[in-house]
N, C-alpha and C positions, 0 to 999 in steps of 0.2 A: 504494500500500500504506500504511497504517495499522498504529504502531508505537506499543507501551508499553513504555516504557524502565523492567527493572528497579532497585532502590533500588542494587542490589551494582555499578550499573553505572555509569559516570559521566554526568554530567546533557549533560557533553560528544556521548556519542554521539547523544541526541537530537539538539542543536543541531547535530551536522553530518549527521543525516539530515533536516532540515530546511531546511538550506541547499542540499540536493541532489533538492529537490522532492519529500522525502514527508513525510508528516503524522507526526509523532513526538511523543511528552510522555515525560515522566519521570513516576513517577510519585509522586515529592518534589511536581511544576508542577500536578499533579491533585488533590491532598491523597490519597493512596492512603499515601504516606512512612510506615512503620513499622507495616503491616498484613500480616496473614498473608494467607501464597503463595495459599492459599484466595480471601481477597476481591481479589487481585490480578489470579489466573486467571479469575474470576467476570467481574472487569471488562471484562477485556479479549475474552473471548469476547462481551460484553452489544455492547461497542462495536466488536466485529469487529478487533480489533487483535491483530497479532504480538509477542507476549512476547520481547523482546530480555533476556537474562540472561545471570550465570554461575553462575546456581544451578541443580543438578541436581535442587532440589525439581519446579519444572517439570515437566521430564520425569517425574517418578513421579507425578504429578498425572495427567498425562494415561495413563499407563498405568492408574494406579487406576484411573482413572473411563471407560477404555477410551473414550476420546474422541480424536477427530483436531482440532478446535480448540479453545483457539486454538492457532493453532500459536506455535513455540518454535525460537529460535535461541537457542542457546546458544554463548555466545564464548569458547573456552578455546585460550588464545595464550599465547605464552613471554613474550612483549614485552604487557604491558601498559596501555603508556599509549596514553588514549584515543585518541589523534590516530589513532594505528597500527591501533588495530582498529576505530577509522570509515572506515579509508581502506580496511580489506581486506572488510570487512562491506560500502560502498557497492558497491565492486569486482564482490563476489559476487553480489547481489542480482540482476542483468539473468538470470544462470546460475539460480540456485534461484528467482525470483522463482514460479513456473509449481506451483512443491511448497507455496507458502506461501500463495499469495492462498483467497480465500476463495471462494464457488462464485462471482460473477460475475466472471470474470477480464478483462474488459473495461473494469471499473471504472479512473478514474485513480485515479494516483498520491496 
């Protein structure tokens, strides 16, 4: 799976989905840093990547535009530091991975 880490999110959670074998950027490490949700969701649908966020802009994006990608994890946790919500997000992934990937699910990591 392939992963854009949004700006609200720390550059952390990239680097430990990256360290746990999947493709992740930030999108500060992209130059995308300080653009709207618009050309953010553009990108990442262009590059096939999962919007990792904790903005609920996202999700009304893809409602707007009555779209199912890209898809959108949204991380809203009590505990907020990165460490903690890389560890419960990598966690998760094996479980939702099958809701997120994009039509060739065969594809690596």
């Amino acid at each position: 799976m392939r992963f854009l880490v949004d700006e609200a999110v720390s550059w952390k959670i990239a680097s430990a989905l990256n360290n746990a074998a999947y493709n992740a950027l930030h999108v500060r490490g992209c130059g995308l840093g300080g653009y709207d949700d618009e050309v953010i969701f553009e990108h990442a649908a262009r590059e096939e990547r999962i919007i990792v966020t904790q903005d609920m802009d996202f999700v009304s994006l893809l409602h707007r535009l009555q779209s199912t990608r890209p898809s959108v994890v949204l991380l809203r946790m009590r505990d907020g530091r990165p460490e903690v919500q890389a560890h419960r997000l990598i966690a998760a992934l094996p479980i939702i991975s099958e809701s997120l990937s994009w039509r060739d699910r065969n594809r690596q990591r």
